[in-house]
N, C-alpha and C positions, 0 to 999 in steps of 0.2 A: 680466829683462834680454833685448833683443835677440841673439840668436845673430850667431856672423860672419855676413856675408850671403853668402858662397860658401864651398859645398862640395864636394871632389873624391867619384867614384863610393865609390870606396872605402872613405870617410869616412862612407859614409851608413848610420844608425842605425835600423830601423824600430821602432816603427812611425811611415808622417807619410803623409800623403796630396801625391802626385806629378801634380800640375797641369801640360799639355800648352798652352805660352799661344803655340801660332802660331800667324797666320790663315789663316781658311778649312778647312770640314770636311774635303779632299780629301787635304790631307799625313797628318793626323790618322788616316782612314781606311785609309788606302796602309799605314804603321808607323808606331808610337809605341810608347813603352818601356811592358813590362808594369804593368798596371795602374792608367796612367793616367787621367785625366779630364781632355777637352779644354775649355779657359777659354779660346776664342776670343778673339783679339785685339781684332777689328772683332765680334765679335755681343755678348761679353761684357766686355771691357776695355775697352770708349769706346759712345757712344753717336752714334755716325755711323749708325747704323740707323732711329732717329726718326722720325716724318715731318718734324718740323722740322729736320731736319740741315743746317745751313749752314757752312761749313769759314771763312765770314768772322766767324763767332760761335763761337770755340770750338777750330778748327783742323779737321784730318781727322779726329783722331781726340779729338773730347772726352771729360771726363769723365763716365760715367753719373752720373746724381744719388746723393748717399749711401746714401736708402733703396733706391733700385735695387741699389746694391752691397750692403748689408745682406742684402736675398734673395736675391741670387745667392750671397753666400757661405754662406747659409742652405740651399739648396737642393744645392749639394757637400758639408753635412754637415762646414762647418769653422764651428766654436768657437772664443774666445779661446783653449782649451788644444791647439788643433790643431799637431800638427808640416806645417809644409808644404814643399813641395821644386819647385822653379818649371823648367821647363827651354823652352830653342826650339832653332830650327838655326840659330842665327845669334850663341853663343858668349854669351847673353843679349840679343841687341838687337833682337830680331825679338816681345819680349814679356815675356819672360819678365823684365825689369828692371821693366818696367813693372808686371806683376803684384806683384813683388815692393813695391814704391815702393806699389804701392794697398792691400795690405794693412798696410803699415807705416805709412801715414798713416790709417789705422783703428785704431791701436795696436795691431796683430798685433804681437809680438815673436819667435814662435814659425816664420819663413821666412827661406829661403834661396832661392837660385838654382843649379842644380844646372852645375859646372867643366865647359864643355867641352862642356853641351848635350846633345841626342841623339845624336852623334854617339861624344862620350867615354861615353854609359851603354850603347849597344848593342855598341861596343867591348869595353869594359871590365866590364860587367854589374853591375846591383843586386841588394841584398840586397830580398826582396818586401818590399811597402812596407804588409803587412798587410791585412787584409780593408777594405772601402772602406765609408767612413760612410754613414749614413744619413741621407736629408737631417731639418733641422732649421729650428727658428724664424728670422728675420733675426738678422743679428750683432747683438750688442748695440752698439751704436754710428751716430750718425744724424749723423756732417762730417769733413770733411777735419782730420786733426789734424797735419801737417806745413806747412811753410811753402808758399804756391802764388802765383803770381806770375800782373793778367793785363795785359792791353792796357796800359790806361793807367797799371798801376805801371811798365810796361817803358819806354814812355814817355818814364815820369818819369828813370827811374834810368838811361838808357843815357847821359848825358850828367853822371849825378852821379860825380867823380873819387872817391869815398869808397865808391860798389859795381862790380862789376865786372857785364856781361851776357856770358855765357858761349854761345858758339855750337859745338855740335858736329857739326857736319854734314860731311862730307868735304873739303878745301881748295876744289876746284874749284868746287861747291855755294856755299859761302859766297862767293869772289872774282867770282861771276855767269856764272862759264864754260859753265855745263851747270847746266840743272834739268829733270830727270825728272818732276817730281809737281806740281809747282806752278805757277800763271799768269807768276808774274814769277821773276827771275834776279836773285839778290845777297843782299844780308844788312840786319841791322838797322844802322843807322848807331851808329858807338862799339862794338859788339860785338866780343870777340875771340875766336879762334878755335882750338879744338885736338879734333880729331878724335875722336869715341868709342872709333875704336880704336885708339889711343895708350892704351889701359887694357888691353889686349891684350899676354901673353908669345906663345912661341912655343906652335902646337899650338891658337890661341884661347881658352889659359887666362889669367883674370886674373892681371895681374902680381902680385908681391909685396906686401905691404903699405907696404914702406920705401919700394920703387920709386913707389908710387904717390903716396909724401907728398911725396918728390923731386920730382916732377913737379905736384902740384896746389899746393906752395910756392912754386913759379918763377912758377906763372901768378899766383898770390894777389897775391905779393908784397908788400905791407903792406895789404894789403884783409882785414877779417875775414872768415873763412869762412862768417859769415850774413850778411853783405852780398854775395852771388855769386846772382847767377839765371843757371841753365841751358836750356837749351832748344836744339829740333833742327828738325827740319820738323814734326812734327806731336805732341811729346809723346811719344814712345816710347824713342826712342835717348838720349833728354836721362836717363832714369832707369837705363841703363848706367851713365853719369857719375856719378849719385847714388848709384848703388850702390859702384862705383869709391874714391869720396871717402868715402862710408861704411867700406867696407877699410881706409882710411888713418887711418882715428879722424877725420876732416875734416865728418862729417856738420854740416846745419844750412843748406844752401843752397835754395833754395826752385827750384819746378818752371816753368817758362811752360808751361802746356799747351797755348797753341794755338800758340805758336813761330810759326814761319817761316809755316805754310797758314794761319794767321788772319793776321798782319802786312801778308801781301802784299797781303790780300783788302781791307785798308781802304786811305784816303788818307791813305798816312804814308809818309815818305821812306824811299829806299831806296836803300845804296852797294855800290859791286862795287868790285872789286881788293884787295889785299891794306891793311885799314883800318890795322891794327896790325902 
């Protein structure tokens, strides 16, 4: 059985191997909690490193191919029986959701995301997280085994009244006001929109579990919870939301990986203002 998927400092049991998923070696370098192992966001959690990387195929940050993730998870010396503990500085949305969501769509059951980030463990302090594996053969496991959403399902479904397309990008982002990262300004036409960090108590811990079913009930509304695709600007912050909705027992909604940085990049419409 899957563990909750977040845990506070305190809570944590060794031994499990404590994965560092922010990008770029330089934060990594600076501090990271004892013992970790940096899983790069952009070198090891997407394959925007390629030579083929195109962000209109895929988004910024696609996914690496399965046997790709197989030896990397092979080479950090995590097993189907691994305990793992995912953290970033960004309260999970800077990677560490993501890492989580990539090994749980390889059937890992055995991960969590660690409350509150780096910032709550060098606060608050872990218990050692055990001596550090030695790497091993590729995961057993060669495809995505969670729901994954892409182009032309999105497509399809953003105009079906029976699923819903879930945008979580910050208000402004989605209404067209400001975009930082991407060619164009606005959102998928029919998508609606509620912010990743609306899954956020005070302190950037996840809210409660009730809290959260409140709140992904209102948006559902009569729509089944595997009829919901989420997605952000590039696949990262969308698997907060997954993680989120996992808290609330709501799991079953499928990922867009290229979201918003592959949408924009083809010719297919696009609305600003507040849609919904």
């Amino acid at each position: 059985m899957p563990l909750f998927p977040v845990v506070a400092p305190a809570d944590l049991v060794p031994p499990y191997v404590l994965l560092d998923a922010r990008p770029g070696a330089g934060s990594f370098a600076r501090e990271h909690l004892p013992g970790a192992i940096h899983a790069d966001l952009d070198a090891a959690l997407s394959a925007r490193g390629l030579p083929d990387f195109d962000p209109a195929r895929g988004g910024r940050h696609p996914l690496p191919s399965p046997e790709t993730w197989a030896r990397q998870l092979g080479a950090w010396g995590i097993t189907p029986e691994t305990r793992v503990v995912a953290y970033d500085d960004a309260c999970g949305g800077s990677g560490a959701a993501r890492l989580w969501w990539m090994l749980r769509a390889f059937g890992h059951g055995r991960v969590v995301v660690l409350d509150g980030g780096i910032q709550a463990g060098l606060a608050e302090g872990l218990p050692a997280p055990g001596a550090r594996p030695e790497p091993t053969g590729p995961y057993p496991e060669d495809r995505w085994l969670l729901p994954v959403a892409d182009l032309a399902m999105v497509d399809r479904l953003r105009s079906d009244p029976d699923w819903k397309v879930l945008d979580v990008r910050a208000a402004p982002r989605y209404r067209g006001e400001t975009e930082p990262f991407d060619p164009v300004a606005g959102h998928i036409p029919g998508a609606v929109n509620l912010p990743w960090q609306e899954n956020l108590g005070p302190g950037g811990r996840m809210k409660p579990a009730q809290e959260l079913r409140r709140l992904y009930a209102d948006l559902l509304g009569a729509t089944p919870r595997g009829r919901l695709v989420v997605h952000c600007g590039s696949g990262v912050t969308a698997c907060h939301t997954l993680l989120a909705l996992e808290a609330a027992g709501m799991g079953g909604a499928a990922l867009y990986v290229g979201s918003w940085s592959e949408w924009c990049r083809n010719p297919l419409p696009v609305a600003t203002g507040a849609d919904r």
